[in-house]
Structures are given as structure tokens and as C-alpha cells.
C-alpha positions as CSV (number, residue, x, y, z in Angstrom):
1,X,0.0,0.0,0.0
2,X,1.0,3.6,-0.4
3,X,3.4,5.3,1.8
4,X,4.0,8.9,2.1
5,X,6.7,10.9,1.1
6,X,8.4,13.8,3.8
7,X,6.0,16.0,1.9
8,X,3.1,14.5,2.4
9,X,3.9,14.1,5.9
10,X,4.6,17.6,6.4
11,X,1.6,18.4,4.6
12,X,-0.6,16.4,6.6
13,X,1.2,17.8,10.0
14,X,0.6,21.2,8.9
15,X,-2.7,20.8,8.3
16,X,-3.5,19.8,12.2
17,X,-1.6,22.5,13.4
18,X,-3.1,25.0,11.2
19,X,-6.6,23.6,12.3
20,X,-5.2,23.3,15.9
21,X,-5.4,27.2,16.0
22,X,-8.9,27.5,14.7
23,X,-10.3,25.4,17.1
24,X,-8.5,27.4,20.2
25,X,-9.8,30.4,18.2
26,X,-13.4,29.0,18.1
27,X,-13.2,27.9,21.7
28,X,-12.4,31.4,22.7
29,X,-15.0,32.9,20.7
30,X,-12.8,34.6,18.7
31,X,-14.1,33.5,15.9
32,X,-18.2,32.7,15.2
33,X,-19.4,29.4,14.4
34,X,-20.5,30.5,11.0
35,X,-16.6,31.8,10.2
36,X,-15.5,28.8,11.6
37,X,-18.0,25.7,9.9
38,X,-16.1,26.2,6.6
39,X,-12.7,25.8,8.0
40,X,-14.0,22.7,10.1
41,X,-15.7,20.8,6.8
42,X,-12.7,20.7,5.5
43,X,-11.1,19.2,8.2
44,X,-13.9,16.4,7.9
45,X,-15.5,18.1,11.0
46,X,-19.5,17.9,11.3
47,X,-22.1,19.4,13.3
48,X,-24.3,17.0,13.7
49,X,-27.9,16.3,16.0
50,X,-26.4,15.4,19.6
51,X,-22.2,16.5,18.8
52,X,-20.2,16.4,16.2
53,X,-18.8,13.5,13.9
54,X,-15.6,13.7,12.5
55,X,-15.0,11.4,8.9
56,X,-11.7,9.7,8.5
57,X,-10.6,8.9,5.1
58,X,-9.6,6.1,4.2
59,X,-8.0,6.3,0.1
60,X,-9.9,3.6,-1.7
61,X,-10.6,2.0,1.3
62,X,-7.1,0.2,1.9
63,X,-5.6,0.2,5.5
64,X,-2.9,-1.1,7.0
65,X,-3.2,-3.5,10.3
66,X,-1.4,-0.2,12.2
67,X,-3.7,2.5,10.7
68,X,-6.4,-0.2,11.9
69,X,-5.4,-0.1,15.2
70,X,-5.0,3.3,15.5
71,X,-8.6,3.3,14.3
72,X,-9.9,1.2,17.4
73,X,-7.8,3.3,19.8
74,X,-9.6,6.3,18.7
75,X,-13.0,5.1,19.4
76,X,-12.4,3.9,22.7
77,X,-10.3,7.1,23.5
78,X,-11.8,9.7,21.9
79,X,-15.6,8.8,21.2
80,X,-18.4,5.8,22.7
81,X,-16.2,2.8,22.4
82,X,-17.3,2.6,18.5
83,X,-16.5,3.6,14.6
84,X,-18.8,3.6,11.9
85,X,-17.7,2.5,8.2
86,X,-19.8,4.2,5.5
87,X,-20.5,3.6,1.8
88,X,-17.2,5.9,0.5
89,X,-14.9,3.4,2.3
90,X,-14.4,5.9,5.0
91,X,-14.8,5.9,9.3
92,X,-17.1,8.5,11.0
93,X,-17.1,8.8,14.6
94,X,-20.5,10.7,16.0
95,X,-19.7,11.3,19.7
96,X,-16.7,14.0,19.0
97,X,-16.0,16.9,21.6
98,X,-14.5,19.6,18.7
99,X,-11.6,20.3,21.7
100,X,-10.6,17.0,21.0
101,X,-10.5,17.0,17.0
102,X,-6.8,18.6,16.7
103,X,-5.4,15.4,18.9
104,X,-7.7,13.3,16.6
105,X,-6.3,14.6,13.9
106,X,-3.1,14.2,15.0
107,X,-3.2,10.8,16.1
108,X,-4.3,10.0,12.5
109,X,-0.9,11.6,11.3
110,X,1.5,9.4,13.3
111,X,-0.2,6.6,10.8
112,X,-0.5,8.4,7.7
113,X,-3.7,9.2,7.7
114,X,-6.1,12.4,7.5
115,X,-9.4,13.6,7.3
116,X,-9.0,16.1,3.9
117,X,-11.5,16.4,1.8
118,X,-14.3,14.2,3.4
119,X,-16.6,17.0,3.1
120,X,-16.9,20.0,1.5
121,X,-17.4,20.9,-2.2
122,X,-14.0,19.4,-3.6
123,X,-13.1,16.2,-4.9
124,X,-14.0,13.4,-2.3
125,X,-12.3,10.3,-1.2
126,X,-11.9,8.5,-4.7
127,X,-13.2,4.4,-3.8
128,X,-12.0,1.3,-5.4
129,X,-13.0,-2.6,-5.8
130,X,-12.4,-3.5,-2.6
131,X,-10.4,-6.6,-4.0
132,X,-8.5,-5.0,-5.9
133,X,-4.9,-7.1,-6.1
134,X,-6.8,-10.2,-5.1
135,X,-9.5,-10.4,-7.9
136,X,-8.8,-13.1,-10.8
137,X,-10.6,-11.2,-13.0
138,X,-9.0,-7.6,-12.7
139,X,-7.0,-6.3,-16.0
140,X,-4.8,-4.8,-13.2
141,X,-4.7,-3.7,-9.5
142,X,-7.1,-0.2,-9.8
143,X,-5.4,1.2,-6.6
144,X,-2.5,2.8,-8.5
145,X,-4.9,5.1,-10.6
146,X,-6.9,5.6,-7.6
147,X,-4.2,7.0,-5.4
148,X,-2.6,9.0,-8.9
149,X,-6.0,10.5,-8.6
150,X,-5.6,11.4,-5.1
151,X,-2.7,13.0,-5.2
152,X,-3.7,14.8,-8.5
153,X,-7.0,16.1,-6.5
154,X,-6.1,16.9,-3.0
155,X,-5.6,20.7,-2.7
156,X,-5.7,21.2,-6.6
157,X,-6.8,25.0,-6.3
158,X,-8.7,25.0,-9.1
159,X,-11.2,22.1,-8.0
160,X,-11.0,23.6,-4.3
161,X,-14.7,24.8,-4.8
162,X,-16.6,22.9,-7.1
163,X,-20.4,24.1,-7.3
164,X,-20.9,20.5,-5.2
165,X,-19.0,18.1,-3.6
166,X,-17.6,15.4,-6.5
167,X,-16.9,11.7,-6.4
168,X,-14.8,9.2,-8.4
169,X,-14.4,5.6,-8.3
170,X,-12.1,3.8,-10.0
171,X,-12.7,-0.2,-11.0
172,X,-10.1,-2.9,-13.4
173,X,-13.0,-5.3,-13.6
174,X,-16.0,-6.0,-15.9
175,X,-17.7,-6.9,-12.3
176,X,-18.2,-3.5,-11.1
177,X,-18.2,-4.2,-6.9
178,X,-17.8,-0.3,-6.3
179,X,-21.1,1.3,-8.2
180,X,-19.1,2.8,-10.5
181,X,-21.5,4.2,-12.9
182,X,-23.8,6.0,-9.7
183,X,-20.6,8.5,-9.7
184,X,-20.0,11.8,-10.7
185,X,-16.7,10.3,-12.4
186,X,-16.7,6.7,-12.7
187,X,-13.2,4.9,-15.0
188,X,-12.8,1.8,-15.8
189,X,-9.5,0.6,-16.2
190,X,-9.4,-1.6,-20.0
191,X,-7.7,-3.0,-22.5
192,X,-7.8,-2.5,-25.8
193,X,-7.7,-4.9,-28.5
194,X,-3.7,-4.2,-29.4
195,X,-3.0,-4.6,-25.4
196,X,-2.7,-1.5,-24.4
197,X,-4.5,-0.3,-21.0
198,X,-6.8,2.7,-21.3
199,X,-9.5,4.3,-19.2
200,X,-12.9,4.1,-20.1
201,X,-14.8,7.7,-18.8
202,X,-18.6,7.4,-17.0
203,X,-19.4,11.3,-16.5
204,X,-22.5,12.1,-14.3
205,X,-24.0,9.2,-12.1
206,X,-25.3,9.9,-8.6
207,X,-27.9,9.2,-6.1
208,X,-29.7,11.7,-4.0
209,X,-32.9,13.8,-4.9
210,X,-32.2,12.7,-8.6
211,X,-30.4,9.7,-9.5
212,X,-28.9,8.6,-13.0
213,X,-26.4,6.0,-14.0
214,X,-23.6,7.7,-15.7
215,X,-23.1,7.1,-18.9
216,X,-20.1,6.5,-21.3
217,X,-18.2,9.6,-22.5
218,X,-15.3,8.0,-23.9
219,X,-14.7,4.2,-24.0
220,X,-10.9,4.6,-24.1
221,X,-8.6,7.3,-23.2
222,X,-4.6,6.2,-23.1
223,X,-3.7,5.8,-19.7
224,X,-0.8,8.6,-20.0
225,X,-3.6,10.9,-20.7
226,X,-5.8,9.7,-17.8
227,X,-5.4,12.6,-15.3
228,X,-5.5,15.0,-18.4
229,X,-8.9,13.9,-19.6
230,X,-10.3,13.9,-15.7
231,X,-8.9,17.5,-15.1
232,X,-10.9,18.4,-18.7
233,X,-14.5,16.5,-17.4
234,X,-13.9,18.5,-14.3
235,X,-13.4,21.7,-15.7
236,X,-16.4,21.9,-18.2
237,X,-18.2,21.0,-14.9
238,X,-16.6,24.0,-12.9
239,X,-17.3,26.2,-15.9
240,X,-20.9,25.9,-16.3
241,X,-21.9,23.8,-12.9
242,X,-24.9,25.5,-11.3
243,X,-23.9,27.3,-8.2
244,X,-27.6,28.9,-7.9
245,X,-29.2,25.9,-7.2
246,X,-27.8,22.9,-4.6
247,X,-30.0,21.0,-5.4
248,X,-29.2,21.4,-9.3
249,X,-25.1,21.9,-8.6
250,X,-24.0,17.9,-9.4
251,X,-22.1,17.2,-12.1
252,X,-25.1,14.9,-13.4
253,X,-27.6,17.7,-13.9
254,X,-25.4,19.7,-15.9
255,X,-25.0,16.2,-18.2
256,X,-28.7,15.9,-18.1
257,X,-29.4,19.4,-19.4
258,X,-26.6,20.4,-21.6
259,X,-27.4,16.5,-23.1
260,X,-24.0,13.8,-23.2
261,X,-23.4,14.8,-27.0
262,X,-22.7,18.5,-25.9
263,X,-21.1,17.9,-22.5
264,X,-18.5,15.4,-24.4
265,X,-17.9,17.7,-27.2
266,X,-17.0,20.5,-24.4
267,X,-14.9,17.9,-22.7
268,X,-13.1,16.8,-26.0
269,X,-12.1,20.2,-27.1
270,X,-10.8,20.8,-23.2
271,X,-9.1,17.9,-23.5
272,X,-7.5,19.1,-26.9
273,X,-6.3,22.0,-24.9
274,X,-4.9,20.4,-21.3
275,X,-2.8,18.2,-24.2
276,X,-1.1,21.1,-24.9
277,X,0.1,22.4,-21.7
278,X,1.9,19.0,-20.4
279,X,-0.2,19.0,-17.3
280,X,0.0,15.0,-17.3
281,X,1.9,13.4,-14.2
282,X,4.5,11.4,-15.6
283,X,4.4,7.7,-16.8
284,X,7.2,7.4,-14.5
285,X,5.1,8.7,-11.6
286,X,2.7,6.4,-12.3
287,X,5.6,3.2,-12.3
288,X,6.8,4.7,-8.8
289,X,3.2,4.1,-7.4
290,X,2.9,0.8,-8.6
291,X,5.8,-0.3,-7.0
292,X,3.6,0.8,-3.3
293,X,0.8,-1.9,-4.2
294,X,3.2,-5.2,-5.9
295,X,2.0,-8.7,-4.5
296,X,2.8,-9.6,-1.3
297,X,4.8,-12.6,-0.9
298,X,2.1,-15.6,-1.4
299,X,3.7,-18.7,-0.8
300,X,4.0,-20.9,-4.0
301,X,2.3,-24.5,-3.3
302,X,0.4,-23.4,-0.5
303,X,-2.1,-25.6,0.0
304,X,-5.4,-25.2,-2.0
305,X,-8.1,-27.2,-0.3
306,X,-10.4,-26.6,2.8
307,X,-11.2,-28.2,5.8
308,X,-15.2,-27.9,5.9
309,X,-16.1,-30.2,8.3
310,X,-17.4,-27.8,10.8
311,X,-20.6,-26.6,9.0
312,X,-21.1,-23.0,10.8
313,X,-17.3,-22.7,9.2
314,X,-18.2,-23.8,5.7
315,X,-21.3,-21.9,5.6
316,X,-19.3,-18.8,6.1
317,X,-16.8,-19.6,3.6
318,X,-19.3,-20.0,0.7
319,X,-20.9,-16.7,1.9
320,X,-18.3,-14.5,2.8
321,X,-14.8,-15.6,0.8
322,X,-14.0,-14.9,-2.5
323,X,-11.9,-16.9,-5.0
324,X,-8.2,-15.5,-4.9
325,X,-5.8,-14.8,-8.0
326,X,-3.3,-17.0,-6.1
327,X,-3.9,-20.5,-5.6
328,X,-3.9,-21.3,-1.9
329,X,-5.6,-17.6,-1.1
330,X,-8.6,-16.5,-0.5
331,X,-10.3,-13.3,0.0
332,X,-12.1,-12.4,3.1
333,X,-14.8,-10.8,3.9
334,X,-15.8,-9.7,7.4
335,X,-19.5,-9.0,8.0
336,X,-20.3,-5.6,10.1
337,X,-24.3,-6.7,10.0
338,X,-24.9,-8.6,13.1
339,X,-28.4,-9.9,13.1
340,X,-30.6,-7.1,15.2
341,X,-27.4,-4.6,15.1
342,X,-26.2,-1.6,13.5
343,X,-24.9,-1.8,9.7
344,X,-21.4,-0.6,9.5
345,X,-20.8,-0.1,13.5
346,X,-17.4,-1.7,15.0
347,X,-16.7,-1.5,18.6
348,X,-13.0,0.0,19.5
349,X,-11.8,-3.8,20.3
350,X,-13.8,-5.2,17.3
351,X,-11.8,-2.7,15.6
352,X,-8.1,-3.9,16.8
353,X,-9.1,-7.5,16.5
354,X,-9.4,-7.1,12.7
355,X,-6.2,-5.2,12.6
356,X,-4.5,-8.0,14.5
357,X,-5.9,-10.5,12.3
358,X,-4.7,-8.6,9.0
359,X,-1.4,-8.7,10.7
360,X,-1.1,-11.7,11.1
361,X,-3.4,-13.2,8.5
362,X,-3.5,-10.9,5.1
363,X,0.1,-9.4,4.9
364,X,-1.1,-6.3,7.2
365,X,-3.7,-5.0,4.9
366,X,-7.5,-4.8,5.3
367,X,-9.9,-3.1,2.7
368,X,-12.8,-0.9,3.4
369,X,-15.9,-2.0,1.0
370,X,-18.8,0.1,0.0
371,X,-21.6,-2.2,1.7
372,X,-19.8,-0.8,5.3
373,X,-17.9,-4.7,5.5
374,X,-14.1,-5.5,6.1
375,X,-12.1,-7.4,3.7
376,X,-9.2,-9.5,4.5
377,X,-7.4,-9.6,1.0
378,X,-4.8,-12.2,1.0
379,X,-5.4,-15.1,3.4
380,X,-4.0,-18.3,3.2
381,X,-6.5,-21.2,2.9
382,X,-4.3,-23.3,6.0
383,X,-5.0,-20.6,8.1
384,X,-8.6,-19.6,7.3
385,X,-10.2,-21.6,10.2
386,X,-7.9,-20.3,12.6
387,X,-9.1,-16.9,11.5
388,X,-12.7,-17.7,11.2
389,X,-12.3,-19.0,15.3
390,X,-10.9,-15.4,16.3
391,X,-14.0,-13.9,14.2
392,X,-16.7,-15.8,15.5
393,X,-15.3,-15.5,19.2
394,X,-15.4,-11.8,18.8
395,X,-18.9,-11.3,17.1
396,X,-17.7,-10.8,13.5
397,X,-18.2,-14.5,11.9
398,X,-22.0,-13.5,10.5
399,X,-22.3,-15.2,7.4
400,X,-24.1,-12.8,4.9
401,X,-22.5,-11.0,2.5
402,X,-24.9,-9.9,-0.3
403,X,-28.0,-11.3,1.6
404,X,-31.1,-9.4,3.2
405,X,-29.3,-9.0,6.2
406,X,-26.1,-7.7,4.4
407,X,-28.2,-4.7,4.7
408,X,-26.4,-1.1,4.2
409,X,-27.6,2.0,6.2
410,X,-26.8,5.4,6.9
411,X,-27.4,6.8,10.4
412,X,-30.1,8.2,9.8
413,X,-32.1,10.4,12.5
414,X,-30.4,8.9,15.2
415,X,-27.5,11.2,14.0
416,X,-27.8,13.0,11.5
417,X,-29.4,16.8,11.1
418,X,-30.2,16.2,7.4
419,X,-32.2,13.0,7.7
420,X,-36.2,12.6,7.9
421,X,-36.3,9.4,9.5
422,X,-34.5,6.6,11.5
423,X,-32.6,4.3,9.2
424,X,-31.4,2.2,12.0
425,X,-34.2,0.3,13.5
426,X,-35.7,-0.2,10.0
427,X,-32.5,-2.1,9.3
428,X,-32.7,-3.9,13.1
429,X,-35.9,-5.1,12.6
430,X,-35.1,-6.4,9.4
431,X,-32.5,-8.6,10.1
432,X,-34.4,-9.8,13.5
433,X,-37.5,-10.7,10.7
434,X,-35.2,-12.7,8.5
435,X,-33.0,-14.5,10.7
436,X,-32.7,-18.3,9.3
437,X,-34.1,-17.3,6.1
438,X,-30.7,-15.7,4.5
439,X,-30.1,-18.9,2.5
440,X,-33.7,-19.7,1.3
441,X,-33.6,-16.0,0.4
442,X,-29.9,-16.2,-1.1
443,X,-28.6,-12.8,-3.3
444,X,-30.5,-9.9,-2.3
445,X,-29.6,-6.6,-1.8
446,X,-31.2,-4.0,1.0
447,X,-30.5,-0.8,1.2
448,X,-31.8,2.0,4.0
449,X,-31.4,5.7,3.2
450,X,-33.1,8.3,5.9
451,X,-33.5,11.1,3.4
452,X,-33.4,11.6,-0.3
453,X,-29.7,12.4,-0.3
454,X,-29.3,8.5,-0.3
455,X,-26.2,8.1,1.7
456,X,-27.7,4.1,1.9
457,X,-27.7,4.1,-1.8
458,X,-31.6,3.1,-1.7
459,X,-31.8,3.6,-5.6
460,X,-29.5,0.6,-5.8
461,X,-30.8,-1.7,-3.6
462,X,-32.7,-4.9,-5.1
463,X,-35.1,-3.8,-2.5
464,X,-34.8,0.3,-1.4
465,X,-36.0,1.5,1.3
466,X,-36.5,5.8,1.8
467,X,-37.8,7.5,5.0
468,X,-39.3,10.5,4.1
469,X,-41.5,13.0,6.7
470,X,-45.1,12.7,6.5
471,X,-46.8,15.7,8.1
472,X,-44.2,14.8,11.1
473,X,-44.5,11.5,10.9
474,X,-41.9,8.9,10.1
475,X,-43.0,7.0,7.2
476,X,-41.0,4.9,4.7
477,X,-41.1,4.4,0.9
478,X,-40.5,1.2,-0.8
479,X,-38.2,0.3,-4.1
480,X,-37.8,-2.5,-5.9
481,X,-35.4,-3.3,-8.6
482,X,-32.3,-1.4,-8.0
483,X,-28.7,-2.7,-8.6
484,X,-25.0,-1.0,-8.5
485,X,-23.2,-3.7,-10.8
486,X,-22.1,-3.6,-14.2
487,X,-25.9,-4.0,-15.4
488,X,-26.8,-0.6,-13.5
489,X,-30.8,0.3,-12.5
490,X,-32.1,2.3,-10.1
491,X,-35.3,0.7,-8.4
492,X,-38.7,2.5,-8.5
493,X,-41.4,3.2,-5.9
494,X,-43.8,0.9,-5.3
495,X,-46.6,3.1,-4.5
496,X,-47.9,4.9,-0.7
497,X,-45.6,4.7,2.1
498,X,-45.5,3.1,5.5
499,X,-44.8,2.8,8.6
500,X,-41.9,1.8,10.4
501,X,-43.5,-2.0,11.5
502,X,-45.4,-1.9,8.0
503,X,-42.1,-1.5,5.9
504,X,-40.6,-4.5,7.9
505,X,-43.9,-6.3,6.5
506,X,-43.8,-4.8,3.4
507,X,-40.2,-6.3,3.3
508,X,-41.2,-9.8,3.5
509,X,-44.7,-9.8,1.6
510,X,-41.8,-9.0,-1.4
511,X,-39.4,-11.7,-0.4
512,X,-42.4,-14.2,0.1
513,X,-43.6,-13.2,-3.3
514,X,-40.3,-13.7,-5.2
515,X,-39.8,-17.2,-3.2
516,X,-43.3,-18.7,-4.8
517,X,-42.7,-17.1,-8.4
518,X,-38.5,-17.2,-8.8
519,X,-37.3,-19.7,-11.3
520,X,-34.1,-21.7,-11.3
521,X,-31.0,-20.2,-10.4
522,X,-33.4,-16.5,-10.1
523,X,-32.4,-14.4,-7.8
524,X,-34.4,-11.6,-6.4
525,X,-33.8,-9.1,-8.6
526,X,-34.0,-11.4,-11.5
527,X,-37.6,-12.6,-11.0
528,X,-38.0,-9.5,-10.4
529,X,-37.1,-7.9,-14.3
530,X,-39.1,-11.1,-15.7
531,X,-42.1,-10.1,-13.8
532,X,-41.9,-6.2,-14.0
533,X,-43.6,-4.2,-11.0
534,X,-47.3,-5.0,-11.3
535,X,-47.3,-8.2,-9.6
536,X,-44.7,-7.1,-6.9
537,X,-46.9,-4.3,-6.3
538,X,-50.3,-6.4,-5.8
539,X,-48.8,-8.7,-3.4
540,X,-47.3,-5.8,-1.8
541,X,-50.6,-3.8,-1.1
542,X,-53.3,-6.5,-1.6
């Protein structure tokens, strides 16, 4: 993984200093909160309903088993004994006293890590495949490009203040496991037919009040030209990008309205341009990074075969591992979904466990996904029991990755000041309700948003769910049909709201309906396409 430099080090020292003296400033009132909120958000520093929450990023969700650690310390020392991961592959902590953020912050330093650019209207933490480097069917490891990208974006003064905040993702794979195309920039990393790797440009996918799947701008720029052609997307968006309007300031609005013809044809003769001025990083740049994310040493001939005689232990082995690229490997995942607890949510010592395992397990690395889970990417198959022991001693051996319980959630109104209604005990209640059924059930993705700005993705869940305010009143909106992979859709209401126990029976008057009418080898959201809405929606409302 990548290591910094004496400059970014310094950097990233400066920076807590510098924000060090606007806290004591704030805390003497020497400064009001309103000068002082701008200068906090882009320290990753919220206001939220009971304190504030500070967000840690985490660059395309790789850690180390140190970083890791520090992680767990952090939550015990500094917050309630607890760290929440969240859908940009990033930590929030909610319990923060802001006389405590500059030690945060600096805690985070001693391990190479920051909180820059997790909020604010500037290019956000750019997310990856969160097996990247263990996937067999990657063209090549995406973190490279992802972390070119970082370095490229963080502090560039020209993309300081966007008209809205902006978010990349970078994927190698034709199995898109980070929602690429639901982001304001999503690249694929290719190859063309001659060999050579390229980059394949999605412009203006999102979420929120109005979501749309990005589509293709260019299906191959030369990967020398990458950061080039990303600078040129970024500033036709600048240029024109409404600043008016919030709620019409993403990047995927001003695709919408100026139409993808136009936008690309403003990009392409930007691009023309940037060519020009020999603004691109160099190739060897690129080679130095590379060298940060090689393969670890597998062992050659490590044994390829499994022990599965204890069934709880093969059960979560065919939910939660992945194939590796090396024989004898296997990818890990570790659920953060608990049946009747909160999605993402690790205690400080759940925390440290997972870092211990990584260090002794995965070659000191641990990944960060999307659906608010921790992946061990590198784990020998001879020691994948022993691990699965320490797991299930500690809480963290549930096995259902990708199933109703896998369910992701933002905070919702327990936390946060934006949000209409309670995510949390939706997604409680849920899992309680489907316990035992995961494996009848098999694939099926649920996902809990408490307002319309979808930070639970609810647009991409096989099953969505929305809470919206209903003349004061909690009251929750239904979607079916969504999905974040390479075949991209975003799901559709179902028709009037409900409640927060109706939702949960809502919920399972779908499931029971795809059960009875699935065909071989269907899976939720495939009966679902067959069968289109009408028949979801009847057994739904009666």
C-alpha cells in the first residue's frame, strides 16, 4: 500500500496545526461558528444532531493492520467505544467533543492518515473494488490510478470549490463491486484490442434527490492521458456547474441538461487543450506508485483445499470468501451486519481485532468495502479456520455478505441533522425478521437511506428503502429493482408509504412473493425484471 513521502507528511502535519489554532480560536469565541463551519468541513469536521462527527478517510478503502489499530484506539479514547464504516470506504465517529479534533487529527498523522477532503465541495475520497490485487478477473490492481487520482486532486486550487461536492471511483474489472456508474466520475480501467490499458470515462452518475447512471463519455482514453482527460471533465463542470441551485449543482444535472453529445464535445475540445500544456503526471510517476501496491509474498504451493467439516465454518466460507488470484488464497470478507445490530458499526476492540488478524493473517492489509464490511485480501487457505475462530469468538463470523441482512444503512435520524427518519431500526428489525431465512432468500440486496440524499444508496438496492417526513411523521417508501453492478438500474417506488412495522412487512410480503414465483437459479432481482412491477406491487398492497 502507499506510503507517504516527507511532503506529504509535512503536509498532513501542517494541516493539524493549522486547524489546531482554529479550534483554540473558536473555543475562545474569537471567531463565530459561521466563520468557523467552513474551516471545520474541510477538516472532515460535522455538526451533527447530539455533537459532532468527524470522517476519516480512508483512500480507496485500503488500511494497513497499524492504521487499523489506531482506528480502534480512537474510538475507545476519543468517542463511545465505536467507529462507523460508511459507503465511500471511510470511518465517521459521531460522539466527538471539537476540543478533541486537533489530537484526533493528530493521532491520525502518526499513521499516515487524514481527514482532507471528506466533506466540502472538492473532490472526495476517490473508492475502489475492494479486492483489488486479489480479484482473478482484474486487467490490473485499480489502486495505483486511484491514489494517482488522489494526489492529483487533493488541494488542486482549481477544484478547491466545485459548485458541489464530486466523487470518483475507480474499477479494473467487468464486475463492477464499487457502483461505479452512480458516480460523478466513474473509470474503468481496460484493455484494448492491441494490449494497451486505457481508461474508459462514466461522467454524471449519482444518487440523491435525482439519480442517474452515468453514462459513457469515452470508452478509451490512453492511460498517460488519464489525469489529463479527468482534469478536462472536471473543468467543463466547474465552468458551467450551477452554483444557484444545490440542489441542481451535481455534475449529473449539468450532463442531463446540456445532453451527453454536448457535454463530451465541451470535454473533448478541453481535453485538446490540457494536451497542450503537459499538465499530465508522468508515466514514470505512475511506475513509482505501482511499485507501493506489488503482491505480497504468497507462498508458492500453499495448499489449495479446505477443511469444511465444521458446517457454521463452511457456511461462512461460501458466503463471505471470495476466489483469490493465487492458488492457496482466499479473500475475506468480514461481515459488520450482526443480526438485530447496527450496519457498519465496530466496537474500538472489534476494531483492533481485525487489525491483528490482518497482521497476522493478510500481509497487514485490510480493505474498506462500500456495503460498510471489512475485507481481509490475502489469506491463506491453511490458516482460514484459525481466523474464522478469532472472528466468531469476537462477534464478526456472521455469514451474509450480499444477503437481506447484508443490509447497508446510513445513520439516519439517530444522528444526522439532514435526515427525515430513522434508518437504524428499519435495518434492526429487518434482520431480527429474516433470521434463518438468509439462505432460502440467497442474493439480495437491501439498502436504508433516511433522506433523499441517499447516503444508503436506496436507488441501488434490489429492495430500497426511503424514510421521508409525512406531516411529522416517520414514514418509509418502498423500491424494488435497483442494482450497483455492471448491469446498473435504479429501483422504482412501489406506491404509498409506511410505517416503520409496515415497511418490515412490506419487506417480507416481497421476499415471500419472489420465493413462490422465482425460477431456477433466479435471484431476487431477476424474477424481479421477468415479472416487472405489477405483480410485486399487488402482493405488496393487496
Amino acid at each position: 500500500m502507499y506510503q507517504y513521502d516527507t511532503y506529504d507528511q509535512a503536509m498532513v502535519d501542517a494541516r493539524v496545526e493549522e486547524f489546531r489554532d482554529q479550534v483554540r480560536r473558536r473555543l475562545a469565541g474569537h471567531i463565530t461558528e459561521d466563520q468557523f463551519k467552513p474551516l471545520r468541513l474541510m477538516n472532515g469536521l460535522y455538526l451533527q444532531l447530539h455533537a459532532y462527527m468527524l470522517r476519516v478517510a480512508v483512500p480507496y478503502g485500503t488500511l494497513s493492520g497499524a492504521q487499523m489499530r489506531m482506528l480502534g484506539d480512537i474510538a475507545d479514547k476519543y468517542d463511545r467505544g465505536y467507529g462507523h464504516f460508511t459507503t465511500r470506504q471511510n470511518i465517521q465517529y459521531n460522539w466527538i467533543k471539537l476540543e478533541d479534533a486537533p489530537d484526533i487529527l493528530a493521532d491520525l498523522a502518526s499513521v499516515e492518515m487524514h481527514a482532507i477532503q471528506t466533506s466540502g465541495n472538492c473532490i472526495r475520497n476517490t473508492t475502489s473494488d475492494q479486492y483489488a490485487g486479489a480479484a482473478a478477473d482484474e486487467v490490473v490492481d485499480p489502486r495505483p490510478y486511484a491514489e494517482l487520482i488522489r494526489q492529483w486532486s487533493t488541494f488542486h486550487p482549481e477544484f478547491s470549490f466545485l459548485p458541489r461536492k464530486f466523487k470518483m471511483a475507480v474499477i479494473a474489472s467487468d464486475t463492477d463491486r464499487a457502483a461505479m456508474r452512480l458516480h460523478d466520475i466513474g473509470i474503468q480501467i481496460v484493455r484494448n484490442a492491441a494490449g494497451e490499458i486505457g481508461a474508459a470515462f462514466y461522467v454524471g452518475g449519482g444518487m440523491g434527490r435525482t439519480p442517474m447512471i452515468a453514462p459513457c463519455i469515452n470508452a478509451f482514453v490512453p492511460i498517460d492521458q488519464m489525469i489529463t482527460y479527468a482534469e478536462a471533465c472536471l473543468r467543463v463542470y466547474n465552468r458551467h456547474g450551477r452554483r444557484d441551485n444545490k440542489y441542481k449543482a451535481r455534475i449529473k444535472i449539468l450532463v442531463h441538461e446540456l445532453g451527453k453529445d454536448e457535454y463530451t464535445r465541451q470535454v473533448e475540445a478541453e481535453f485538446a487543450h490540457l494536451l497542450t500544456q503537459n499538465i499530465e503526471p508522468p508515466l514514470a510517476e505512475l511506475e513509482r506508485i505501482k511499485g507501493f501496491f506489488a503482491d505480497p509474498a504468497f507462498e508458492v504451493g500453499a495448499p489449495d483445499v479446505l477443511d469444511r467439516s465444521d458446517p457454521d465454518f463452511a457456511l461462512w466460507v461460501d458466503n463471505n470468501c471470495l476466489p483469490h488470484k493465487q492458488p492457496g488464497y482466499i479473500a475475506v470478507t468480514i461481515s459488520l451486519k450482526p443480526v438485530g445490530g447496527i450496519p457498519g458499526d465496530a466496537t474500538g476492540e472489534q476494531i483492533r481485532v481485525m487489525a491483528d488478524l490482518a497482521t497476522r493473517y493478510s500481509f497487514d492489509e485490510l480493505r474498506v468495502t462500500h456495503a460498510q464490511n471489512i475485507v481481509l485480501p490475502h489469506v491463506r487457505k491453511a490458516d482460514l479456520y484459525a481466523l474464522w475462530q478469532v472472528l466468531d469468538a469476537n462477534g464478526l463470523s456472521t455469514p451474509n455478505l450480499d444477503q437481506i441482512g447484508d443490509i447497508i444503512a446510513c445513520p439516519g435520524l439517530d444522528y444526522c441533522s439532514l435526515a427525515n427518519a430513522r434508518s437504524i431500526p428499519i435495518a434492526q428489525k429487518i434482520s431480527q425478521r429474516f433470521q434463518g431465512r438468509e439462505q432460502e432468500i440467497g442474493e439480495l440486496k437491501l439498502k436504508i437511506s433516511g433522506c433523499i440524499n441517499a447516503c444508503g444508496h436506496h436507488h441501488a438496492g434490489h429492495i430500497g428503502i426511503l424514510g421521508v417526513d409525512r406531516k411529522g411523521t416517520e414514514n418509509y417508501q418502498l423500491l424494488l429493482g435497483g442494482c450497483e453492478g455492471a448491469d446498473t438500474s435504479l429501483g422504482q417506488i412501489t406506491g404509498p408509504g409506511f410505517d416503520e412495522d409496515g415497511i418490515v412487512d412490506a419487506v417480507q410480503r416481497a421476499t415471500d412473493f419472489y420465493l413462490s414465483n422465482k425460477q431456477d437459479g433466479e435471484r431476487f432481482l431477476d424474477t424481479y425484471r421477468r415479472l416487472g412491477m405489477a405483480p410485486f406491487k399487488e402482493a405488496i398492497y393487496g
